[in-house]
DODREN-468646 format. One line per 2 residues: number of its first residue (from 0); for each residue x, y, z of N, C-alpha, C. Coordinates in steps of 0.2 Angstrom, whole numbers. Each point is the difference from the previous one (the first is absolute). Last residue first. Example, Ala and Ser with C-alpha at 12.3 -4.5 7.8 and 13.67 -1.06 7.14 Angstrom:
BEGIN
1	64,-11,35,4,6,1,-4,5,3  2,-28,0,-4,6,0,4,6,0
This chain:
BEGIN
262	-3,101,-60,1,4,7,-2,-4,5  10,-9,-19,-5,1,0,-1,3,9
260	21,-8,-20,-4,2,6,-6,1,2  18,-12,-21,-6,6,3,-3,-2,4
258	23,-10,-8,-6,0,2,-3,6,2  25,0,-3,-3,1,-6,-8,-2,1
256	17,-6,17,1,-6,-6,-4,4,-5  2,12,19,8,-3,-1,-2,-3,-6
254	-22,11,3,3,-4,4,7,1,0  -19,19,-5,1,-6,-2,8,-2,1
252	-16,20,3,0,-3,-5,1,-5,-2  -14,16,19,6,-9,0,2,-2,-7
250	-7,27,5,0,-7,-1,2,-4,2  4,24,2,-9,-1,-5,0,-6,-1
248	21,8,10,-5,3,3,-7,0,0  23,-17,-4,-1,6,-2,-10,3,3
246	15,-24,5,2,7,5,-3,8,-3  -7,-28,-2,4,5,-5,0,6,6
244	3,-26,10,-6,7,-3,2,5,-5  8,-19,13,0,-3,-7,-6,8,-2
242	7,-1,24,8,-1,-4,-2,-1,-8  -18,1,14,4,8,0,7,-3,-4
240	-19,-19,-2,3,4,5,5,6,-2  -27,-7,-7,7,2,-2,5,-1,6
238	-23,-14,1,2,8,2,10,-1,-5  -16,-19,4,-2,2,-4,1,7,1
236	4,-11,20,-1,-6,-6,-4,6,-5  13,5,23,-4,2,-3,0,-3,-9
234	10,-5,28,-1,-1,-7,-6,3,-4  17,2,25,-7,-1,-4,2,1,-7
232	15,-10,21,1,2,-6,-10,1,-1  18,-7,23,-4,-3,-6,-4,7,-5
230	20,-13,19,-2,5,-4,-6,0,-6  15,-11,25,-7,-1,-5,-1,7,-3
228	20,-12,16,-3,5,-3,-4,-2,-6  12,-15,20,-2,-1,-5,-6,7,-3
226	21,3,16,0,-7,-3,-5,-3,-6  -5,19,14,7,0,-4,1,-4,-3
224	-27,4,2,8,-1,2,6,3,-1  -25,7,-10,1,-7,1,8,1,7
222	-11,18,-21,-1,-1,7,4,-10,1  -6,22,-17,5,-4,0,-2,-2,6
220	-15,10,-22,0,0,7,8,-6,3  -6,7,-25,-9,1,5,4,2,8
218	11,3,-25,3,-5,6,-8,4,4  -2,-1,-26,4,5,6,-2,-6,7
216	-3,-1,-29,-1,-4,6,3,6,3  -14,-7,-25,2,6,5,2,-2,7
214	-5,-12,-29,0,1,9,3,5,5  -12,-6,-29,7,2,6,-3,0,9
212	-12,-8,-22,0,7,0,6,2,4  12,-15,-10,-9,2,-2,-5,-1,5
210	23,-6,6,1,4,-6,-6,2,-3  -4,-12,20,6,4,3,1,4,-8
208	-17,-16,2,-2,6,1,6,5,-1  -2,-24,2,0,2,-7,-4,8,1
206	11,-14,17,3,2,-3,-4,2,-8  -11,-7,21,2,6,0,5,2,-6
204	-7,-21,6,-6,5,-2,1,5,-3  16,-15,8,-3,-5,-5,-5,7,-3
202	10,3,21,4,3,-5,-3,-1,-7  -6,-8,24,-5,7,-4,3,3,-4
200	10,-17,12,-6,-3,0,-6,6,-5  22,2,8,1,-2,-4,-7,-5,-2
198	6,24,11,-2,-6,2,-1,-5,-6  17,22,-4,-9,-2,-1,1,-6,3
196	23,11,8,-4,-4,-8,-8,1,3  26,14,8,-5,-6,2,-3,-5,-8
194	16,19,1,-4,1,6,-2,-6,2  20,10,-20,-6,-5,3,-2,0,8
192	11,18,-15,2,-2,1,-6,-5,4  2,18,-17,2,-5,-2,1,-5,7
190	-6,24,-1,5,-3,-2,2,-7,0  -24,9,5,4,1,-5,8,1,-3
188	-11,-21,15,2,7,3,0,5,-9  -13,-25,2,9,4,3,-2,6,-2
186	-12,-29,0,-1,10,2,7,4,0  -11,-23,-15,9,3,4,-5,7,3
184	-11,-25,-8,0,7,-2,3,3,5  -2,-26,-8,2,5,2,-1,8,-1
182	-5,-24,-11,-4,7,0,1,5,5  15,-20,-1,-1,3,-9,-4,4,-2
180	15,-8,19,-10,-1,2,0,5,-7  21,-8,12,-4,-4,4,-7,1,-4
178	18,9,-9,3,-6,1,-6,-5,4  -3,24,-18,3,-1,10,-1,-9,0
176	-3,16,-21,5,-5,0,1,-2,7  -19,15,-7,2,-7,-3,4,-4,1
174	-12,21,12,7,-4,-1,2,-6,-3  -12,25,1,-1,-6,-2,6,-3,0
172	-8,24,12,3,-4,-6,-2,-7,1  -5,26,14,-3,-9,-1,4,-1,-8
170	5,21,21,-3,-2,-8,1,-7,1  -5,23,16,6,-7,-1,-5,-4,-7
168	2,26,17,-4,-5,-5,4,-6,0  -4,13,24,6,0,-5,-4,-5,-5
166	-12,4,18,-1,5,-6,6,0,-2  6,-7,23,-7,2,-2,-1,3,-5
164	26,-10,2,-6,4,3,-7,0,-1  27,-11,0,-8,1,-5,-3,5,6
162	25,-8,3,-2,5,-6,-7,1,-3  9,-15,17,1,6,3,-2,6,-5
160	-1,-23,-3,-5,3,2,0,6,2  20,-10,-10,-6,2,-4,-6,2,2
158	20,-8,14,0,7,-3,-6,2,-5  -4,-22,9,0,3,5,4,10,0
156	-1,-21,-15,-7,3,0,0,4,5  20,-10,-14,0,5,5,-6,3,0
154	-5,-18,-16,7,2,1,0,7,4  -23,-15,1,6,4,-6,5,1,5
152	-18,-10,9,3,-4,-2,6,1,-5  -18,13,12,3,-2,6,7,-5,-6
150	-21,3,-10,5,6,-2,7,0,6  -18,-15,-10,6,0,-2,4,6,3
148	-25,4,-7,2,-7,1,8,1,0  -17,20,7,3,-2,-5,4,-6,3
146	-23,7,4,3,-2,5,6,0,-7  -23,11,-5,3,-4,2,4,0,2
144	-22,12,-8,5,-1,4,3,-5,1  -14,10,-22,1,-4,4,6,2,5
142	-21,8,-21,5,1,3,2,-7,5  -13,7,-28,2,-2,9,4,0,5
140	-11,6,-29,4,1,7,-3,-3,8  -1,-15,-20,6,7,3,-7,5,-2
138	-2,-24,7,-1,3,-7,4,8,2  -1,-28,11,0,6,3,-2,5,-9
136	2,-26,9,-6,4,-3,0,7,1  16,-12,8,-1,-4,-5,-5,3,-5
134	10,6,23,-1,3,-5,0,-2,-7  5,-12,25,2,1,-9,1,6,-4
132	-4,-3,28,-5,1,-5,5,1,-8  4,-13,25,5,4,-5,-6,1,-7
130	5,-9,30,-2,0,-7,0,6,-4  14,-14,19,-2,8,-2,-3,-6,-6
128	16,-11,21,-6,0,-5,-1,9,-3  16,-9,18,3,-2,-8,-8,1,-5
126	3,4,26,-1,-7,-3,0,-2,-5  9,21,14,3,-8,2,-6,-5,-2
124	-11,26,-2,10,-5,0,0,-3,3  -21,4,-16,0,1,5,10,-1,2
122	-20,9,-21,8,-5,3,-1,2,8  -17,7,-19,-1,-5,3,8,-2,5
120	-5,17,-19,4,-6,1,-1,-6,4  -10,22,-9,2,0,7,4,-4,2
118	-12,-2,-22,1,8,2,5,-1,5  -14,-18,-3,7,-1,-6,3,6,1
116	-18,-1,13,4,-7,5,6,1,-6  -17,13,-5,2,3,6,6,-6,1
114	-16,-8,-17,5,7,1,6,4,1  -19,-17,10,6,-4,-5,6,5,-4
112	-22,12,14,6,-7,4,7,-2,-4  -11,21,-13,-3,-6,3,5,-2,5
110	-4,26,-4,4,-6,-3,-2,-10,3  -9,32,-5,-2,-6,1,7,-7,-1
108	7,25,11,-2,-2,-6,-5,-10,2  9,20,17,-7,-1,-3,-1,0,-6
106	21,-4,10,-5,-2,5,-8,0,-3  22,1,-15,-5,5,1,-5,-4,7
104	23,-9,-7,-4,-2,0,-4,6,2  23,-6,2,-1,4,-3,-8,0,-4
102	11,-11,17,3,-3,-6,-4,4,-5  -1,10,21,7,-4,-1,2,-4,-7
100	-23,9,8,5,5,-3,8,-2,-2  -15,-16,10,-3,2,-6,8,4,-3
98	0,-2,24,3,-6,-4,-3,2,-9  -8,15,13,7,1,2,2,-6,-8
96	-23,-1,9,2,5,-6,8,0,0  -7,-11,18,0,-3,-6,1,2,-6
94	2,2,24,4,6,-4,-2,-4,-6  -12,-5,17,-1,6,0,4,4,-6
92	-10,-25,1,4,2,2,-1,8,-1  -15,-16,-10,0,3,6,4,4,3
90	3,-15,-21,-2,7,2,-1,2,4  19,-17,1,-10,0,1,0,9,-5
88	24,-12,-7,-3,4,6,-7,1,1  14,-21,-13,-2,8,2,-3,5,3
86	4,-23,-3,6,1,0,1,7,-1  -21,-14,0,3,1,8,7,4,1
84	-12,-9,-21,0,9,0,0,2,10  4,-22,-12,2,3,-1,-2,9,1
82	-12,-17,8,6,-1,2,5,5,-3  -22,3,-7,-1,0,6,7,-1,4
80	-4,-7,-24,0,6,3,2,1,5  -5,-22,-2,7,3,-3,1,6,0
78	-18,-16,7,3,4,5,6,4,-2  -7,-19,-14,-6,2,6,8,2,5
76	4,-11,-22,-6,7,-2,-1,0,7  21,-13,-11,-2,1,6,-5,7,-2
74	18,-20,-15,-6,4,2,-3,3,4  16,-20,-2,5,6,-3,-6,6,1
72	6,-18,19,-5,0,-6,2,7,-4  14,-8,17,-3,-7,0,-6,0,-5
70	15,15,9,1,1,-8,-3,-5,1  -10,17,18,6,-5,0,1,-2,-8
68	-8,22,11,-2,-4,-5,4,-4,-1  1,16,16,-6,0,0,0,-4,-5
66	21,5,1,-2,-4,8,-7,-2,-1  13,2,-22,-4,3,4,-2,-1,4
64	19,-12,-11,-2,1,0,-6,7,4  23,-11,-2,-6,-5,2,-7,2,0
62	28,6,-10,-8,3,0,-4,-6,3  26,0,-3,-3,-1,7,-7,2,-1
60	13,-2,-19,6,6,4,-6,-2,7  -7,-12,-18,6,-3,-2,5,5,7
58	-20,5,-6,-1,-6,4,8,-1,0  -3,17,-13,-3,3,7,0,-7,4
56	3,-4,-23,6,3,3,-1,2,9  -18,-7,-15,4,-8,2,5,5,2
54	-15,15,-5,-2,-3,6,4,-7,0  5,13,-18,-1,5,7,-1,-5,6
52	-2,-9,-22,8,0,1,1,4,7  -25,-12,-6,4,5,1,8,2,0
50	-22,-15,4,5,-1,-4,5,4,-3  -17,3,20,5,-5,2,4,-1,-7
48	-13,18,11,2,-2,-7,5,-3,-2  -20,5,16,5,-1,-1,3,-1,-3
46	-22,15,4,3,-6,-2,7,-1,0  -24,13,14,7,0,-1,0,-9,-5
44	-18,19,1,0,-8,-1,11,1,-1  -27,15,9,9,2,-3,3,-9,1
42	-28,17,-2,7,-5,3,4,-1,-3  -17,15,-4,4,2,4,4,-4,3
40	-18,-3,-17,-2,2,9,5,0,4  9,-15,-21,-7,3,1,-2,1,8
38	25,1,-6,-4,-3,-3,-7,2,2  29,5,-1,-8,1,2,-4,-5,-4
36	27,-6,6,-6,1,-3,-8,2,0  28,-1,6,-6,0,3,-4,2,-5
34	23,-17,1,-5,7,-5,-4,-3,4  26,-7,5,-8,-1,2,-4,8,-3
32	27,-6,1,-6,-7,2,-5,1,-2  22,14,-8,-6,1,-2,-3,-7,7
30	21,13,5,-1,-4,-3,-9,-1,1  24,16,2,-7,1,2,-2,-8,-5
28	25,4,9,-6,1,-5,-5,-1,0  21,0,15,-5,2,4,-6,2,-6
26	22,-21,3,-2,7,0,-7,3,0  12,-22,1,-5,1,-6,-2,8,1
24	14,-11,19,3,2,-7,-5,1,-6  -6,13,22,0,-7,-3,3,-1,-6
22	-1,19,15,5,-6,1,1,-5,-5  -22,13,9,6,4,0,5,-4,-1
20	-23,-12,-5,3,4,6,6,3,-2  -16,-8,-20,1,0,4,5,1,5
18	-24,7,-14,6,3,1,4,-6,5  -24,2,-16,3,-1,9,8,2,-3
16	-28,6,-9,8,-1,-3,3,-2,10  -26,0,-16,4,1,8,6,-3,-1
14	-13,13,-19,4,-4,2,0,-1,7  -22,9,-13,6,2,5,3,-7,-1
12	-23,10,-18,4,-6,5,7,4,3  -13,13,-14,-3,-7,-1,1,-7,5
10	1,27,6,5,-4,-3,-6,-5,0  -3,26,-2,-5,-4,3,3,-7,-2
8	12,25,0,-4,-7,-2,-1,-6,3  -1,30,3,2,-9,4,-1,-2,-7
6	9,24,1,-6,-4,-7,2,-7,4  9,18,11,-5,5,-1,-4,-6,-6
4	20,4,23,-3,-6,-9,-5,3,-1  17,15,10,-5,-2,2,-1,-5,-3
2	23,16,8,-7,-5,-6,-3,-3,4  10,21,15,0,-6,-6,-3,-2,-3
0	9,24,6,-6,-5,1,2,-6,-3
């Protein structure tokens, strides 16, 4: 059976990140532009964040911005939900529970619009956008589905996929020393060997859970192309994972490093 998310967080704000096209020399890093911000009675206040290293670089690789929001002002309140949640599927639709269950979403759990839009992703193919719920406010335990970053881009990614499977676990590290991004967090295989990364937009959050209480990851679903395979991971934020578990009958004693476990 799969995982479910079982604890939403209710995000204080969404990144809308861009992406730019297959090819380009600035390559394909997700780049912060623009916080969505609730505000009073349900409205949402996109901002640009024009001073930004993110958003001077995403200018600097073609970003022009949000069709729906030219840069000729950096704020926009009327109609922002509403566009943004065009990039999801009505409820109306028949299979909409479908979609729900997809990103692993109880159909008959409560979740807001703003939520919903950081859970799901919001991505559409061929325009570089997704938005991106941080977890900046997250508290363990929580769950998450995502998309592992980078993975199409390791070393013979195309015999490695041939080696995951649904429910294979995979472990999270810390990569201080990675060249491009000093809160890097590494997915890999129990034998060591690298998969992908954490969205590097939800690594800042996420890294301080990975050693205290721990993280638990199994490969959720593989789907996408030949050419461009998408493999994506659930996360259990504040769960033991089985490789750091004590293995004796009456307990989780305690860690690699000598820390006490708590069941």
């Amino acid at each position: 059976m799969a995982h479910m998310i079982q604890h939403i967080i209710e995000p204080t704000h969404l990144f809308l990140a861009w992406q730019a096209p297959d090819g380009h020399p600035s390559g394909r890093s997700r780049k912060k532009v623009a916080d969505l911000l609730p505000g009073k009675e349900g409205s949402i206040t996109l901002h640009y964040l024009t001073e930004t290293e993110d958003f001077k670089a995403a200018m600097q690789a073609g970003f022009t911005g949000y069709p729906a929001f030219p840069l000729d002002q950096n704020d926009y309140q009327s109609g922002v939900l509403e566009i943004f949640m065009r990039r999801l599927p009505p409820r109306k639709r028949r299979d909409y529970g479908d979609f729900l269950r997809r990103w692993r979403i109880d159909p008959a759990s409560r979740i807001s619009p703003l939520a919903l839009l950081g859970y799901a992703g919001a991505q559409l193919p061929g325009d570089g956008f997704s938005l991106v719920h941080p977890f900046d406010n997250g508290t363990p335990p929580f769950e998450l589905l995502e998309e592992i970053a980078g993975f199409r881009h390791q070393q013979n990614a195309s015999q490695l996929l041939a080696t995951l499977h649904e429910g294979q676990e995979v472990e999270l590290h810390l990569d201080p020393n990675n060249p491009y991004d000093p809160n890097a967090i590494r997915i890999e295989l129990p034998d060591q060997r690298v998969i992908g990364y954490i969205n590097r937009l939800q690594a800042p959050a996420l890294r301080q859970w990975i050693d205290h209480p721990g993280v638990r990851g199994t490969i959720d679903r593989i789907n996408g192309t030949t050419p461009r395979p998408l493999v994506y991971v659930f996360l259990e934020i504040g769960i033991i994972p089985t490789s750091r578990a004590c293995r004796c009958d009456r307990c989780l004693c305690a860690s690699p490093t000598g820390d006490v476990l708590s069941r």
